[in-house]
C-alpha positions in Angstrom: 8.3 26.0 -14.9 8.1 29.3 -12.5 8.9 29.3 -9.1 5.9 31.1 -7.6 3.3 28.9 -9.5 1.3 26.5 -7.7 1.5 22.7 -8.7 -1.3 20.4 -9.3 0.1 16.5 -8.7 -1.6 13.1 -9.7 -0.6 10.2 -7.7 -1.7 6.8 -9.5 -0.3 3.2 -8.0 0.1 1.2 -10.7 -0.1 -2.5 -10.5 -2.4 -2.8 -7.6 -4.0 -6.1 -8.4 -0.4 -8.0 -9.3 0.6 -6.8 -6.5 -2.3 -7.8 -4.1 -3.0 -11.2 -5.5 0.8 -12.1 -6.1 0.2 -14.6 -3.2 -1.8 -17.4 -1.9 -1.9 -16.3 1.4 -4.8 -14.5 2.7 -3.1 -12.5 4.9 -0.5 -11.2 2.9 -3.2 -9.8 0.5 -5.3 -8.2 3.0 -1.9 -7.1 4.3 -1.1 -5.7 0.9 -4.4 -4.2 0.2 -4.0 -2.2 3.1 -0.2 -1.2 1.9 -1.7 0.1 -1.0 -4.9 2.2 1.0 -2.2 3.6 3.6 0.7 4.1 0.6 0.3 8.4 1.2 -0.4 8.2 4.7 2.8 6.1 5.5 5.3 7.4 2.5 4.3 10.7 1.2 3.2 12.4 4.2 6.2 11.3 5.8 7.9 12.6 3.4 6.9 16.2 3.0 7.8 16.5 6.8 11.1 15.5 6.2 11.6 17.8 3.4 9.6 20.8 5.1 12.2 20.3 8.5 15.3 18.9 7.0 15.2 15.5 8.6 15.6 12.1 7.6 12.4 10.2 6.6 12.7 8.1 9.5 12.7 10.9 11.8 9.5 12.4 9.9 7.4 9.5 10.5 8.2 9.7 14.3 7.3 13.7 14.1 4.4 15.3 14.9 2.3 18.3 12.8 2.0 17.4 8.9 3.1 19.3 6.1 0.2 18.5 3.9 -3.1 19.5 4.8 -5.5 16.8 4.4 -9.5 17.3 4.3 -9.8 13.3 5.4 -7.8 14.7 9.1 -10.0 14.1 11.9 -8.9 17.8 12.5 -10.3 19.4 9.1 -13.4 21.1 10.4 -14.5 20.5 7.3 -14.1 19.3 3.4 -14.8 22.2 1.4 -12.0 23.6 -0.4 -11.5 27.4 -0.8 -8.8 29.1 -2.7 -7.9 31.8 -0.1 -7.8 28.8 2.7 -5.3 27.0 0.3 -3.1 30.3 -0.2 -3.0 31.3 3.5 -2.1 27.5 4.4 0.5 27.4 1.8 2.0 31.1 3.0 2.4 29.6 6.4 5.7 27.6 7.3 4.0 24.5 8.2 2.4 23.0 4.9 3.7 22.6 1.6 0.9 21.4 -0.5 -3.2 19.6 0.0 -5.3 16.8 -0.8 -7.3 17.9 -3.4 -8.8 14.8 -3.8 -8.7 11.4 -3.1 -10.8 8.5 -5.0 -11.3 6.3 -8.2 -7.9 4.9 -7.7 -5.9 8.7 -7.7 -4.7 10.6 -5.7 -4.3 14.5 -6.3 -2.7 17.3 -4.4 -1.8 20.8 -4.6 1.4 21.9 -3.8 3.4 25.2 -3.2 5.1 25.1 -6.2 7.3 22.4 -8.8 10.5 22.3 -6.4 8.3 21.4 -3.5 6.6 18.7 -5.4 9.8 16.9 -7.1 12.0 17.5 -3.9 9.1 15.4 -2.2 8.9 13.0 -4.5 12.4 12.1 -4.3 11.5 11.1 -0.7 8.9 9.7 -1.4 9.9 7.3 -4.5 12.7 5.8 -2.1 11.2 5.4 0.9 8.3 3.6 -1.4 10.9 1.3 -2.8 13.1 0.8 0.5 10.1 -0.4 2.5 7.8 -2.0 0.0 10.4 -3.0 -2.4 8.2 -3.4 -5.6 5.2 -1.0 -5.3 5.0 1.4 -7.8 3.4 5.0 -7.7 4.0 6.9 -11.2 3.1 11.1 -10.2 2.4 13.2 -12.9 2.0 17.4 -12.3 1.2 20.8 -14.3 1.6 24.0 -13.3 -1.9 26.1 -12.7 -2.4 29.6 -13.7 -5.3 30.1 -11.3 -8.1 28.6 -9.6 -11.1 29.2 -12.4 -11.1 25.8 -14.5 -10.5 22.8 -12.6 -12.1 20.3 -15.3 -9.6 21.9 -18.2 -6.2 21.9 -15.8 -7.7 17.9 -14.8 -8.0 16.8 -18.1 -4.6 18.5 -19.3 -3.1 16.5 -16.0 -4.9 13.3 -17.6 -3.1 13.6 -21.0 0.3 14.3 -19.4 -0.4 10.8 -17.3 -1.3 8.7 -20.4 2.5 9.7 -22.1 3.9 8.8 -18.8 2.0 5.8 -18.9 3.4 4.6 -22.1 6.6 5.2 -21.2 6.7 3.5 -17.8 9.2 0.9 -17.3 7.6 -2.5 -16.6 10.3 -4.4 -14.3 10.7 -4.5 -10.9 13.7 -4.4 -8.8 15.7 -8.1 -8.9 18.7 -8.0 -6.4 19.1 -11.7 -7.4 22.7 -13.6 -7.9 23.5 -17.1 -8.8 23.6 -17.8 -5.1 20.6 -16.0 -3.5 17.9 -17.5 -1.9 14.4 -17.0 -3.7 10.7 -17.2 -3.6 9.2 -20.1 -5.8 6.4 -18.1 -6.6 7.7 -14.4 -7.6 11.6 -15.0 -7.8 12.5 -12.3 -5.7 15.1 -12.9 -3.2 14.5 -13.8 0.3 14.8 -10.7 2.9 14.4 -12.3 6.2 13.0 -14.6 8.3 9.3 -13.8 10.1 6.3 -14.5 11.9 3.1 -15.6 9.1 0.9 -17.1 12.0 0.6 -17.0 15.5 -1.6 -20.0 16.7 0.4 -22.0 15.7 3.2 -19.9 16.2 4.5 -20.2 12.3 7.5 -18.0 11.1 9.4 -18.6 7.3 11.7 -16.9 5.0 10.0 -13.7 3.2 10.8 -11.9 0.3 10.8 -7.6 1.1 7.1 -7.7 -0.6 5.9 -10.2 1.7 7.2 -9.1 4.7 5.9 -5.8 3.9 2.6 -7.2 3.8 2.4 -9.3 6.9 3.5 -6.6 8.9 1.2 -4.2 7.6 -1.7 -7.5 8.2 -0.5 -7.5 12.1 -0.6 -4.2 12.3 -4.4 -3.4 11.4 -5.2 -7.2 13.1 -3.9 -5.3 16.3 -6.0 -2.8 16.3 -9.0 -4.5 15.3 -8.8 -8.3 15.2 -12.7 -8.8 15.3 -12.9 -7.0 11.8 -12.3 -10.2 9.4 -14.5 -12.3 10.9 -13.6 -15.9 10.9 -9.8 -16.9 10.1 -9.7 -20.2 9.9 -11.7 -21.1 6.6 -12.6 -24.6 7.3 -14.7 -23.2 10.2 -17.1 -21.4 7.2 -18.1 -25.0 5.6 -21.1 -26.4 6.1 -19.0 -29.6 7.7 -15.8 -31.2 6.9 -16.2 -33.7 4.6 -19.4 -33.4 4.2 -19.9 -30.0 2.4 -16.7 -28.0 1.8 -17.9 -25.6 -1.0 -16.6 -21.5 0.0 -17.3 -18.8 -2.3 -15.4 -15.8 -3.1 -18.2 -12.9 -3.8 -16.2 -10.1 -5.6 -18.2 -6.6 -6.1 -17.3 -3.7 -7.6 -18.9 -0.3 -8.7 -20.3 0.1 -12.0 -19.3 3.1 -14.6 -17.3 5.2 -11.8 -15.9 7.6 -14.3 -19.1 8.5 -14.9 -20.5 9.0 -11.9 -17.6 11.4 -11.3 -19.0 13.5 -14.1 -22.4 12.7 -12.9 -21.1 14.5 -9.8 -19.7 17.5 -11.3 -23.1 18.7 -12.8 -24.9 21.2 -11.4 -29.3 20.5 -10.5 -29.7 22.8 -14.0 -27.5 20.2 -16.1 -24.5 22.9 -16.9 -20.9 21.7 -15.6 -19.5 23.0 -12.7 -15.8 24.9 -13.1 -13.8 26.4 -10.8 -11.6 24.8 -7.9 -13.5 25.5 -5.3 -17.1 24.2 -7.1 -15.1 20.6 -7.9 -13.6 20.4 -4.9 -16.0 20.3 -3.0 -18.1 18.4 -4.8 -15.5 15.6 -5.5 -14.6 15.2 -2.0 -18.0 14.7 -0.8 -18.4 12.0 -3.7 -15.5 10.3 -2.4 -16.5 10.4 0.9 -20.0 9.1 -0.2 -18.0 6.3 -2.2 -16.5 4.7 1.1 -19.9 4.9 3.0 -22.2 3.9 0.4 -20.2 0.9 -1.0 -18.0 -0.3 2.2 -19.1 1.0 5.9 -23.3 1.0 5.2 -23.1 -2.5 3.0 -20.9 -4.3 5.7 -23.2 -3.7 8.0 -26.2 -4.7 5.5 -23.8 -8.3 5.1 -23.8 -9.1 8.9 -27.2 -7.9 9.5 -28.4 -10.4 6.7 -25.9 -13.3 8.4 -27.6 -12.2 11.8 -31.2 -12.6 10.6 -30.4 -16.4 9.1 -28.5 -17.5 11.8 -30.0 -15.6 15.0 -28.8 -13.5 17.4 -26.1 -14.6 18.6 -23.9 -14.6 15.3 -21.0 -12.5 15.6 -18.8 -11.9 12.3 -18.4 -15.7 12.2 -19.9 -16.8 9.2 -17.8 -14.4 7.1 -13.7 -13.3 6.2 -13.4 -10.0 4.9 -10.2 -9.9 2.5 -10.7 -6.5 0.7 -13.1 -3.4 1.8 -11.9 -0.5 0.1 -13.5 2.3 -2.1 -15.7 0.7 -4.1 -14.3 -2.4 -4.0 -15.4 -5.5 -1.5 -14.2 -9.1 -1.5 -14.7 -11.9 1.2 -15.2 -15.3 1.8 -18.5 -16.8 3.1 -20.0 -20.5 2.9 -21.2 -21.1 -0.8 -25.0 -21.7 0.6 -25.1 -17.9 1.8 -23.8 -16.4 -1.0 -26.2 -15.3 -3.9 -28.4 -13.9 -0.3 -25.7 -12.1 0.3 -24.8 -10.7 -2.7 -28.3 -9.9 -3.6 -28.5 -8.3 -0.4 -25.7 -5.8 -1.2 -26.7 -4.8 -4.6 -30.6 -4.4 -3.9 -29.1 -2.3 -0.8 -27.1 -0.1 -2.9 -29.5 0.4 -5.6 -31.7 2.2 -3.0 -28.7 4.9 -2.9 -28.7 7.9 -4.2 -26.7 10.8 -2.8 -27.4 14.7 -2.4 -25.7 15.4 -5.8 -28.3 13.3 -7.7 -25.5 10.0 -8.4 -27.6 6.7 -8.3 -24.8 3.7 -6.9 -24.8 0.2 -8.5 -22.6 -2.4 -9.1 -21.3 -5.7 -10.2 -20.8 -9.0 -8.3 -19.0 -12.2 -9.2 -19.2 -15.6 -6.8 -16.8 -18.2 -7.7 -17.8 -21.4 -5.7 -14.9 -23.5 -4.9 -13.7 -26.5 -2.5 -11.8 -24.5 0.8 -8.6 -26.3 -0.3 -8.5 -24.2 -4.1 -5.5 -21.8 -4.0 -7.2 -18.5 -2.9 -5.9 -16.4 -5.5 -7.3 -19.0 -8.2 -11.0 -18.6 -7.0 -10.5 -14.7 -6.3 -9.4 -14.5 -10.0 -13.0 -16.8 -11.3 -14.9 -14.4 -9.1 -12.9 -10.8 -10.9 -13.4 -12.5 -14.0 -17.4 -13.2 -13.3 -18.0 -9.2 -12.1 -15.9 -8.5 -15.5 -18.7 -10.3 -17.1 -21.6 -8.5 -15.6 -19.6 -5.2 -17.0 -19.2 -6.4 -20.4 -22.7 -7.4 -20.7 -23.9 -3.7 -19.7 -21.7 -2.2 -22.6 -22.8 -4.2 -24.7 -26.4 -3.4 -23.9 -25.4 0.4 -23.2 -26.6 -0.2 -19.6 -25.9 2.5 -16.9 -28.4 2.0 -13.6 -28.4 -1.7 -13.6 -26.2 -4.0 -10.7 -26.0 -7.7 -12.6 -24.3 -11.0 -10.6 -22.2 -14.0 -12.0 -21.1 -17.3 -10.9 -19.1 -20.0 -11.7 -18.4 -23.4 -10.2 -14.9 -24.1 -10.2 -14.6 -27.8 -11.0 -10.9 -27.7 -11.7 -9.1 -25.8 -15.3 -6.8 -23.8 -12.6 -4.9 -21.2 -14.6 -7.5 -20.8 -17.2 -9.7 -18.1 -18.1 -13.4 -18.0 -17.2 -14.5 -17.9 -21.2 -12.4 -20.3 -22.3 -13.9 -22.6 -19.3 -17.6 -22.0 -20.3 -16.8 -22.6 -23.9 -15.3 -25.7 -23.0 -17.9 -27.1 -20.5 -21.2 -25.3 -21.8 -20.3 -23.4 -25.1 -23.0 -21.3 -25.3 -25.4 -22.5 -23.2 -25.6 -19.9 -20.5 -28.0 -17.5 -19.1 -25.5 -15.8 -16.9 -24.7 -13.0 -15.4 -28.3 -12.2 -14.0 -29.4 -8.1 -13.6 -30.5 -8.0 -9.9 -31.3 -4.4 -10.3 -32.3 -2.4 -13.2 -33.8 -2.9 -16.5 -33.1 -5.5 -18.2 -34.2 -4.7 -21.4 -35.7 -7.3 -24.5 -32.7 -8.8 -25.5 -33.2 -12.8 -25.0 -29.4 -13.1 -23.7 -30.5 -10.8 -21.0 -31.8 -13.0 -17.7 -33.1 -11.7 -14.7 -32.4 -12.5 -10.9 -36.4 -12.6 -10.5 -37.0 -15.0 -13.8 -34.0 -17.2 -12.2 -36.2 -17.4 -8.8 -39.3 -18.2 -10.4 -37.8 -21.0 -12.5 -36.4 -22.2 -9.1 -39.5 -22.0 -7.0 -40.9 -24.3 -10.0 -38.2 -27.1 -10.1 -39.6 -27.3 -6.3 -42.5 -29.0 -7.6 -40.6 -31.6 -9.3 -38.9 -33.4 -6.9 -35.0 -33.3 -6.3 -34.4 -36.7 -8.5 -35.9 -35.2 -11.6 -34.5 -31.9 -11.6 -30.9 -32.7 -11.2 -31.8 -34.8 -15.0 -32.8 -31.7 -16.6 -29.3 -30.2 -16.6 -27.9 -33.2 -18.9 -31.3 -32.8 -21.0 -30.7 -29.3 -21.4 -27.3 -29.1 -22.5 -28.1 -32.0 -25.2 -30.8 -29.9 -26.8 -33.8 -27.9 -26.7 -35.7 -31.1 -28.5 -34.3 -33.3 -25.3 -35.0 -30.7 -22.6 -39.5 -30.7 -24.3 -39.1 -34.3 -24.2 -37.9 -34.7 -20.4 -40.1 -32.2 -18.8 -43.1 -33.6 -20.9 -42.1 -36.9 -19.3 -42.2 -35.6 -15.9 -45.7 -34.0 -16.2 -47.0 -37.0 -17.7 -45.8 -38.5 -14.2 -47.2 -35.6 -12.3 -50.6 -34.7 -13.8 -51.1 -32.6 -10.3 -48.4 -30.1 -12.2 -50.3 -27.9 -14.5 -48.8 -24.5 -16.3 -44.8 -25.4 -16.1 -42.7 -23.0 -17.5 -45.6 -22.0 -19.8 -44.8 -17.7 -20.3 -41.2 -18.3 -20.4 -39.4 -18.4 -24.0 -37.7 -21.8 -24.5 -34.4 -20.4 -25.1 -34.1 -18.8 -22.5 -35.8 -21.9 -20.4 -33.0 -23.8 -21.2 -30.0 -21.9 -20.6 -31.6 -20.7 -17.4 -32.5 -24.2 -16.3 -29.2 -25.4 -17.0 -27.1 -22.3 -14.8 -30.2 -23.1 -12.0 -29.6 -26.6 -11.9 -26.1 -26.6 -11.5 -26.8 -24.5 -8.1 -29.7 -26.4 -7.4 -28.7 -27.7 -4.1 -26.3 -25.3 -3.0 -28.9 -22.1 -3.4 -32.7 -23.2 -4.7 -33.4 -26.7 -3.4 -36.4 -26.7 0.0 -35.3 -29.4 2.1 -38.7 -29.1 3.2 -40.4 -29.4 0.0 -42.0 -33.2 -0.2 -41.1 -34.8 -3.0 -43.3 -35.3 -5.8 -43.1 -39.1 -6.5 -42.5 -40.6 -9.9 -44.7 -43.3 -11.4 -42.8 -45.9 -13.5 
């Protein structure tokens, strides 16, 4: 490598979910979400000050000017990139390197040259492990001739990450003897003893991972402790012991990678190429990603709990866990949640930003009792937006936002797929495309057919409705024979079901039914009476 060659470096945190969800504790994952989203601020910033002045790390964090120029500063005037701004900024004595980019999980900068990148990462690796203890950030950098091909030096960066990849070492750091104190859960030793709660006041032993992560919770609590919403989860049932049922709603964005590309296309359909044309137009993608799927759609969620439950709600009816890129998870009372997650994804479809990108995604709602481990009903609920993924490449889907759910009866520690086959096989109509087009397939059920159906079971009463399900998972023949019994019972009920194909009838009937009174049944609805 040359000394007077600039350096283009990919940061990529590797483990993120392990890490996050390697606790039942609500807390320490929003704590260690947040670990993850302030990793560069808090490590690698630090730590190019501290090689850029000679001081210790701890110093650097207590220091003032960086030494990497970042376009996300409140003092970048603005976020275009231009090669003779990066070259005068990097002949000055106060940076060493810039964010090029930040978003779709990596992080890439520029730096001076390869001393200045691996010096920093030395810094930056151990202060990592010393305060985190088992996050792990795997950098991968080229050298780069000049500024002219971005998308060439990007994907030559890309190959270079997938041999690193593949050679990554998949422990963690143990520090454990015979006679150390560990966590049940992870096995790592204990590190010290500290506050979890503070009305109660609760402290306990922590591991260096947890402590990490509760400090990093109390930390952004301080500074904004309205921005969860409710903390105490019993608060969000409908009342205790009478209705218990939470649901975790899950969303993430759909085909990212490709919307990257989408990005990088110019109005007359030719790629764009140099630094400066990428740059720019990555940063304001990323940029677009945080607004788009976390600030605007936030604000769409509480405006949607303000319009049900009147004026005076205020972030109560809601517990934001995760709310980062293009990635949202939180807790709300099960009744609320398909409204809200329709809300979302019919908000987002209406998206599309100046460089032509249309925005959708997938949402999972896992439906569980508020005393289900946390982590088990956040897993249902990744597994159910995993599903509305699959189903579009299968289909070869690309601007569609579909929706899942599952009822979490119990089977902790087992896989959504293996649950449905066991409980349903194939009788299922799920996941449901809220947005987009659908297409002819007959596996393929939409939000709007599911709604109809629903607004039809109204007319039945709630006592024959909640027979169909067992009908419908016996067989088609049983499911003919009960709803002719109902209209025979009810000749006022005329048309039922009558332009919908029976297959798809019955596996929607079933999913509907199972929801019925959580989501579709109208209190209000008089009951249609049955003749015996």
């Amino acid at each position: 490598m040359s000394a007077d060659k600039y350096v283009l470096a990919m940061y990529d945190i590797r483990g993120k979910q392990s890490y996050i969800y390697r606790s039942n504790h609500i807390k320490e994952i929003i704590g260690g979400s947040r670990v993850i989203a302030d990793c560069y601020q808090d490590y690698l910033f630090p730590a190019a000050v501290a090689y850029r002045d000679g001081i210790s790390f701890q110093e650097a964090r207590r220091s003032g000017k960086p030494a990497i120029f970042t376009y996300l500063s409140k003092d970048a005037v603005n976020s275009d990139f231009t090669v003779a701004g990066f070259e005068e900024k990097m002949a000055s004595d106060q940076y060493v390197g810039e964010v090029v980019y930040d978003g779709g999980g990596n992080f890439f900068v520029l730096y001076k040259n390869e001393e200045v990148c691996v010096e920093i990462n030395k810094i930056f690796t151990k202060a990592v492990l010393e305060n985190t203890f088992s996050l792990k950030v795997l950098c991968t950098y080229i050298e780069i001739d000049n500024f002219q091909d971005y998308i060439s030096d990007r994907d030559a960066l890309y190959e270079k990450h997938r041999v690193f990849e593949a050679k990554e070492a998949p422990t963690i750091p143990a520090q454990v003897m015979p006679f150390t104190q560990v966590d049940y859960r992870t096995s790592m030793p204990l590190y010290t003893t500290a506050q979890v709660a503070k009305k109660p006041a609760i402290s306990k032993k922590l591991t260096k991972e947890s402590y990490c992560k509760y400090q990093k919770y109390w930390e952004i609590e301080a500074a904004n402790s309205d921005l969860f919403g409710e903390k105490i989860l019993d608060n969000l049932v409908t009342g205790k012991g009478e209705d218990s049922h939470l649901a975790v709603i899950y969303i993430d964005g759909n085909n990212m990678g490709e919307k990257v590309q989408k990005c990088l296309q110019k109005a007359d359909g030719t790629a764009c190429k140099t630094y400066e044309e990428c740059v720019a137009r990555l940063r304001r993608f990323s940029e677009g990603i945080q607004k788009n799927y976390i600030d605007d759609r936030m604000v769409d969620i509480d405006n949607a709990f303000a319009k049900k439950y009147g004026k005076d709600y205020e972030t109560k009816k809601r517990r934001f866990v995760i709310y980062a890129g293009d990635e949202i998870n939180f807790i709300c009372n099960a009744r609320d949640a398909l409204m809200i997650a329709h809300t979302y994804l019919d908000n987002l479809d209406k998206v599309v930003d100046g460089d032509g990108v249309k925005h959708n995604a997938c949402a999972g709602i896992a439906v569980f009792h508020s005393h289900t481990p946390y982590s088990e009903a956040y897993r249902i609920a990744e597994e159910c937006c995993e599903s509305g993924k699959t189903r579009m490449k299968l289909r070869g889907t690309r601007d569609a936002s579909l929706v899942d759910v599952h009822y979490c009866q119990g089977a902790i520690g087992i896989d959504l797929e293996r649950i449905r086959k066991k409980q349903v096989g194939d009788l299922i109509s799920k996941p449901w495309y809220v947005t987009g087009q659908k297409g002819d397939n007959a596996d393929d059920v939409s939000l709007e057919i599911v709604m109809d159906i629903a607004k039809q079971l109204n007319q039945l009463g709630r006592s024959n409705v909640k027979g169909l399900a067992e009908a419908a998972k016996q067989s088609q023949t049983k499911l003919h024979m009960e709803l002719s019994r109902i209209k025979a019972h009810n000749p006022d009920i005329k048309g039922l079901f009558k332009d919908i194909d029976p297959d798809v009838l019955r596996r929607t009937l079933y999913d509907v039914v199972i929801m019925y009174d959580l989501w579709f049944y109208e209190k209000k609805q008089e009951e249609v009476k049955v003749h015996e």
